[in-house]
N, C-alpha and C positions, 0 to 999 in steps of 0.2 A: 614468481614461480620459475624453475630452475627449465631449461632445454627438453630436459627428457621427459621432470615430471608432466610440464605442459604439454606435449606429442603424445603422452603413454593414454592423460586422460583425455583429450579429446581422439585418439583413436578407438582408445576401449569403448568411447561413448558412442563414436558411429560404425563400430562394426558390431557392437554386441547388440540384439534383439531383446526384447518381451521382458524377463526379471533381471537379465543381465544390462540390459541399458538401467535400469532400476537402480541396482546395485552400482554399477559406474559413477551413474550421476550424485546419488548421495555420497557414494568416498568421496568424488570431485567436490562437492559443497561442505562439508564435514570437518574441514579446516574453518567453515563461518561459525563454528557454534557456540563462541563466545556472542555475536551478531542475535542469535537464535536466543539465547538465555537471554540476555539485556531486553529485548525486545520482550520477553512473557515477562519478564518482572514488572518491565514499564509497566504494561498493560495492569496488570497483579495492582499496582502502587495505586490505580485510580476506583478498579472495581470494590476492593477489600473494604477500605474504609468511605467510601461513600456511597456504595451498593451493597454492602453487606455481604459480600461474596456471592451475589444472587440467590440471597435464601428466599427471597421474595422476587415478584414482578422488578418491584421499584416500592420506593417509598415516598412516592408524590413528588410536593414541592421541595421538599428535602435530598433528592436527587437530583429532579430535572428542573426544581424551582435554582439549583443551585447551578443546574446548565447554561442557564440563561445569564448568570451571573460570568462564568466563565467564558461565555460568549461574546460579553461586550469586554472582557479585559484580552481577549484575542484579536478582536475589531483595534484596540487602541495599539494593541501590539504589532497589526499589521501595517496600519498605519504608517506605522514610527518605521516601520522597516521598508516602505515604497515610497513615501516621499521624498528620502534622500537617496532610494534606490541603495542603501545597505546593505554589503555582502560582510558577512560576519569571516575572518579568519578562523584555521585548525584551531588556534592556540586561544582566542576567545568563544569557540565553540565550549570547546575543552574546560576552560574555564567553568563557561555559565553549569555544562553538565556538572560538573564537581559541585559546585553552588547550589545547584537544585535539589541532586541526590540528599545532601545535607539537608538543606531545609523541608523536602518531604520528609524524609524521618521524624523530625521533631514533630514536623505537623501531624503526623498518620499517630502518634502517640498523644498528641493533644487532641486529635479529634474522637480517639476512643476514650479519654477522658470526659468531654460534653457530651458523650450521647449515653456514659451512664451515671451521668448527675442530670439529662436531658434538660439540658442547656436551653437559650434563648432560640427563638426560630432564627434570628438573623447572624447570629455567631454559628449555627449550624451552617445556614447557606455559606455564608461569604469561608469560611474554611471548605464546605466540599467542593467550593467554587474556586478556590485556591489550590486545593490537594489535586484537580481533576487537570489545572494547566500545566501543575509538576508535572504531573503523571506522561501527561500529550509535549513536553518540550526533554523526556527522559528518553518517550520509545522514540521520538523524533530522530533524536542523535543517534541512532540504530538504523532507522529507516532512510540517513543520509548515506550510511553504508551499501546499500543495497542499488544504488545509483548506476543506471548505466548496463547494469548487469541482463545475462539472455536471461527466458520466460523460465527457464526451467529451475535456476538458481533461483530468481524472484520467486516462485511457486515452492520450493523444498523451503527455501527460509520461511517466508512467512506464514504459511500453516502449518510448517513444525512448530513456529512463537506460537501461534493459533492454540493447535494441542497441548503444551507444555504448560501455556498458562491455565487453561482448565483444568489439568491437575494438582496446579498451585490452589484455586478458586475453590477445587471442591475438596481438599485439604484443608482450609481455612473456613468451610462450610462450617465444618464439623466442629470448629475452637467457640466456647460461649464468652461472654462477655466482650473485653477488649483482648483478650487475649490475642486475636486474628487479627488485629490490628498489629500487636506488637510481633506475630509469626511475619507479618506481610515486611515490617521495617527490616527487621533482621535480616532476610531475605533482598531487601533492596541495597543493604549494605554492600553484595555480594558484586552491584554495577562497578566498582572500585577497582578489585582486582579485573575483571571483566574488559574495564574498558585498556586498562595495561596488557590484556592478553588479544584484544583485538590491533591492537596497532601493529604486533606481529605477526598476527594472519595475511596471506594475503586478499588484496581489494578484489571485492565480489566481481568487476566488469571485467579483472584477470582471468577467470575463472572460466574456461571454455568449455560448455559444456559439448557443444552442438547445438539443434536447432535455431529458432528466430529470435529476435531480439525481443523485449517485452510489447514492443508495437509494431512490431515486422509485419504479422499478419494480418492487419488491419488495413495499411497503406505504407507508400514509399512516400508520399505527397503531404508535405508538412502542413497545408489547406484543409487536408481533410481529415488529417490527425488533429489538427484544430478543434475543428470541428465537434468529432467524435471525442476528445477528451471534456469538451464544453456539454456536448448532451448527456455525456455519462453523469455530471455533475448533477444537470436536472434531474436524470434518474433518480438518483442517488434522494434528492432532497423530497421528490415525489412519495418513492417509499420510506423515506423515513416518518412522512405525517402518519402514509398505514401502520408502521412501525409505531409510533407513541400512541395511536389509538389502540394497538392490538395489548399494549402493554400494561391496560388498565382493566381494559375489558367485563365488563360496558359500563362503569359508571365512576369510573377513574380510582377505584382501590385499590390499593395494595394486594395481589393474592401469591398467599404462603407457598411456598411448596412443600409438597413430602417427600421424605425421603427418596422414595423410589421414583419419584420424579425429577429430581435432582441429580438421580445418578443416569438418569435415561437420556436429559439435557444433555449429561458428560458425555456417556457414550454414544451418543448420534453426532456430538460436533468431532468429537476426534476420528469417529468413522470417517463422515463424509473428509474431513481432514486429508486423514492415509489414502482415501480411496481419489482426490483431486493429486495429491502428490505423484501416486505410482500410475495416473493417467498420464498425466503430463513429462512426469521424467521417464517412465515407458514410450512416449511417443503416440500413449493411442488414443489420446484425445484432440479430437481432429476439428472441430469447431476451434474458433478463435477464443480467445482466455476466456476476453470480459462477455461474451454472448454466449459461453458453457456458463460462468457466474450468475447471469443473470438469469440461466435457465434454472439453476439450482435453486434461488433464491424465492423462483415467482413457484415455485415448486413447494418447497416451504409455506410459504402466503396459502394455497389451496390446503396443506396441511391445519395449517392454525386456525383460518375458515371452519373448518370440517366439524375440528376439534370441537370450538366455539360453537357450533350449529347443533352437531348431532351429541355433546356430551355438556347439559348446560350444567349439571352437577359439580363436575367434575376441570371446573375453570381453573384448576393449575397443571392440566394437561393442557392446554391449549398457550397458558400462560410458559411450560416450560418451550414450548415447540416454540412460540414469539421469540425467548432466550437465543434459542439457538438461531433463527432467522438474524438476531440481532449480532452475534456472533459472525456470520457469514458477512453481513454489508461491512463487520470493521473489517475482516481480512481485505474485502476485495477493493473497502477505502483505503487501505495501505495502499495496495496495487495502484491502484488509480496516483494517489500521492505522490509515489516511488515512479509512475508514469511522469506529472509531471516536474518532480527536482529533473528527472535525464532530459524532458526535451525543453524546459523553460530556461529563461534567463536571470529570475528573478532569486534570492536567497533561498535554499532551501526551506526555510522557516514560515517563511511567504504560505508557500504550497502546503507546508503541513497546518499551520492553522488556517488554514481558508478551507481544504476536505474537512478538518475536521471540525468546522463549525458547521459547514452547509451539512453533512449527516448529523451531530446532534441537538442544534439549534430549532432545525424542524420537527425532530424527533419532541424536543421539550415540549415546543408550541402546544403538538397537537396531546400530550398526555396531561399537558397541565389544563389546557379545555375540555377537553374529556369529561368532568364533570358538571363545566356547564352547559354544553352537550344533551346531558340526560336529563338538569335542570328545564331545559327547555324542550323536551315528552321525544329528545331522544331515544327510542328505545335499543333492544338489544338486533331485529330485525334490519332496521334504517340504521345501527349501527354498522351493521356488515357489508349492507349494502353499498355506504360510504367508504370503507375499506377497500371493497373490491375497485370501487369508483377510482380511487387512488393510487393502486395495486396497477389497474388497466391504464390509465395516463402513463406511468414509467415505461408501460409495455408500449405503446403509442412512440414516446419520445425517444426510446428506445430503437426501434424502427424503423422511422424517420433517420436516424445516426446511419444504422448499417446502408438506408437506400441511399443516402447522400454520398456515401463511400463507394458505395458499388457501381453508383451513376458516375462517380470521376469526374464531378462538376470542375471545371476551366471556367467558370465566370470572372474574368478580371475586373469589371466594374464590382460586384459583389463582395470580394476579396479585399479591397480597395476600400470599402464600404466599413469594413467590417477589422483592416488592420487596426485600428485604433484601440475600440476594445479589447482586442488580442492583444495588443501592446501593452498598453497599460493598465487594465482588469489584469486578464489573466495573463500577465508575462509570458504568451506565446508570443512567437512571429509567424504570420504567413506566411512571410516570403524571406529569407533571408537576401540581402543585399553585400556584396562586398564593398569595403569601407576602403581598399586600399590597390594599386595594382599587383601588388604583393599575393590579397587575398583571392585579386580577381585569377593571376595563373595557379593560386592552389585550388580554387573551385575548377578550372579548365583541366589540369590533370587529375583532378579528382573525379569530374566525370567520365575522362576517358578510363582511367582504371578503374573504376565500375563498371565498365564494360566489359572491359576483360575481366575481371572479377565476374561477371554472370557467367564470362564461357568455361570458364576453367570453375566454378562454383568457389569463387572466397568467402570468408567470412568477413564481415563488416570490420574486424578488427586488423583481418589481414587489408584489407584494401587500404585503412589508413595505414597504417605502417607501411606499404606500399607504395602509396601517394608520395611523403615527406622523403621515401629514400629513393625514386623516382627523379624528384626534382633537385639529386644531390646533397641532401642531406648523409651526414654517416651515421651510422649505427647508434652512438653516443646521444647523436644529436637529435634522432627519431624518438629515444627511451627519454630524452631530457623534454622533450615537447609534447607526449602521450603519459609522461609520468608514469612510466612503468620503466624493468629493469634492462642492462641493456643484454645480459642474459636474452631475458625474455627476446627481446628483438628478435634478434640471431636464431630462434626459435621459429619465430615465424616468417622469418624470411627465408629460413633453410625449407620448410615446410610450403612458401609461394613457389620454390624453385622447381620443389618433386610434383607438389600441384599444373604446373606451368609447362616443367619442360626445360623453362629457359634457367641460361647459368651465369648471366651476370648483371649488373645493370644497363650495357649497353642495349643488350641484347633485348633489355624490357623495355629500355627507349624506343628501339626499331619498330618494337612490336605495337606499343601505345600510340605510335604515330601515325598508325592506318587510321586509327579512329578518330585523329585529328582531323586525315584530310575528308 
């Protein structure tokens, strides 16, 4: 981004209020929406031909029988990618996406071919179990864009992909046969030009909107962002058992929808959708992201309860309301995802198949038992009750995340304890260490320019750029080490200056070295 336009929009962003921060923030993201299209098609490419665009619940083991399938070829895949600690390059990124787009096509056409000559069980699973990795290693490479980027950018993108592929899904509702198959292909063709039109945009963490970073408001303390991205996980896996039991409801069938229940599913997710966007890029959602999500969601759950309780007739009311519940955990597993490719060390690819086993793996578990459940005088009662049992544990585990954070545990033995697993499980670090003395005076002026950064209010992006030309670096040499432009630079060093006061480097030197002594 050029001097100006970078100053124009994050000024407009923090002077204007209420529909005009609104409008800011979406022009400022609006250059992602090749990002935004890739990502609903991804999405598009799994639900179509292996969920039938949700004209039903599910179709048993033929969707979540074929989850489980997908699951263990994402196990061998993560493997293969932590053992030798494997960071894929642009250009073999690049690569594989081109390779996949291709081979989903064919397969999304061959799998509308076995489901109306209704094929073998096991040629149906191992293709939906095939189609379903395309699909999660397609919107991946979209969701690698989004890296790094503040809360508000991460929130416009991903539930604009959110809404836009509902429209695709309830579009392709309506096609019979294979038809919706071959609408979803044609459609994925479109990732081609897409992904040529992204590499011209610019990078989502350029993108200044304002506000916090996507884990600002949670903690500065990499311990306790640990933490808290670790029990989000458990969350996540908690309610997805409610999630595959709500999904069958109560004796693991398949239930149809009707029309009007289908379009009701549309319009409550793309509601709630616009109404989380223009809270957040407005400013006036004032809880922390993932503890408004989770509000939403456990909100949801009392809905489909209800539904299931007081309308037994009528089980694809309850079954759409589960849709859209189901809907809400993939946005907010993107989140979580895109949480950790910015703060982990491990390949992006890492992170996206590990969320997104631990949400649908559990999710299979519990709909494929589902009816042995009822086999065993499960009924529809001690169904819900188990539900809510499940629902209330994420709430629990949940809970426990926030007090940990709020409490600001300093335990160095426990930390200590616990780096190993964060190391190598989940590719955090508790503690970063410098490796070098090089790294050690870029950490020593990187804390003191935090400081000044709190008093003068910088943004996380200006303090690094701050940092690197602090310590001597040129302009050149700042843009070539944060891989942004050097435009850009000069932009935000003209903008530390007016923020600041001061007008040269010396003068930042003088000023940084109080906080030394």
């Amino acid at each position: 981004m050029t001097e100006s336009s970078s100053s124009s929009v994050l000024d407009a962003c923090e002077a204007s209020t209420g529909w005009a921060q609104v409008k800011a923030c979406l022009k400022a993201t609006s250059a992602l929406w090749p990002v935004i299209v890739g990502l609903a098609v991804g999405r598009c490419s799994i639900i179509v031909p292996t969920y039938a665009s949700y004209v039903s619940s599910d179709d048993g083991i033929f969707t979540d029988g074929a989850t489980l399938f997908f699951s263990l070829l994402a196990l061998i895949i993560i493997c293969v990618i932590a053992i030798p600690d494997l960071h894929l390059e642009k250009k073999q990124v690049r690569r594989i996406m081109i390779g996949t787009v291709a081979a989903q096509c064919a397969l999304m056409l061959v799998a509308g071919f076995v489901q109306l000559a209704s094929g073998p069980v096991w040629a149906r699973l191992c293709i939906n179990g095939v189609n379903t990795l395309f699909g999660v290693i397609i919107f991946g490479y979209w969701l690698r864009y989004v890296r790094g980027a503040r809360l508000r950018v991460v929130t416009v993108v991903l539930f604009s992909a959110l809404a836009l592929s509902e429209v695709e899904l309830l579009a392709c509702a309506f096609l019979s046969g294979m038809w919706d198959n071959v609408a979803a292909a044609v459609l994925l063709l479109a990732e081609f030009p897409l992904m040529r039109r992204a590499r011209r945009a610019p990078l989502a963490w350029e993108i200044d909107t304002g506000g916090p970073q996507l884990l600002e408001n949670v903690s500065k303390d990499r311990i306790s962002i640990a933490r808290f991205l670790i029990s989000n996980g458990l969350c996540i896996a908690a309610l997805s058992l409610a999630i595959g039991l709500m999904r069958g409801f109560p004796a693991g069938l398949a239930i149809p929808f009707s029309l009007e229940m289908r379009v009701v599913c549309f319009v409550a997710i793309v509601a709630v959708c616009a109404i989380v966007i223009v809270a957040v890029a407005g400013r006036t959602w004032r809880f922390p992201f993932a503890l408004a999500m989770w509000g939403v969601m456990l909100l949801t759950v009392t809905v489909v309860l209800f539904l299931y309780a007081f309308l037994p007739d009528r089980l694809d009311a309850g079954a759409a309301a589960t849709t859209a519940l189901n809907a809400f955990m993939v946005v907010f597993d993107w989140a979580l995802i895109v949480a950790f490719m910015s703060f982990g060390w491990r390949d992006p690819y890492y992170y996206l198949l590990g969320g997104i086993v631990v949400f649908l793996f559990f999710r299979a578990v519990a709909r494929i038992s589902e009816p042995l459940l009822a086999a065993w005088g499960v009924d529809e009662p001690r169904m819900l009750v188990l539900i809510s049992i499940l629902s209330f544990a994420s709430v629990l585990v949940l809970t426990g995340a926030y007090v940990g954070v709020l409490l600001d545990e300093r335990d160095r033995v426990l930390a200590q304890r616990q780096s190993r697993v964060l190391h190598a499980v989940m590719g955090i670090e508790a503690e970063k260490k410098p490796q070098s003395l090089e790294e050690l005076r870029t950490e020593a002026m990187e804390a003191n320019v935090r400081k000044l950064g709190e008093r003068f209010l910088l943004s996380d992006r200006e303090i690094e750029v701050l940092t690197l030309y602090a310590m001597g670096h040129t302009q050149r040499k700042v843009a070539e080490e944060l891989v942004i432009s050097p435009e850009t630079v000069h932009a935000h060093i003209k903008r530390i200056y007016a923020k600041t006061g001061l007008h040269s480097r010396q003068a930042i030197l003088d000023f940084v070295a109080q906080y030394s002594e």
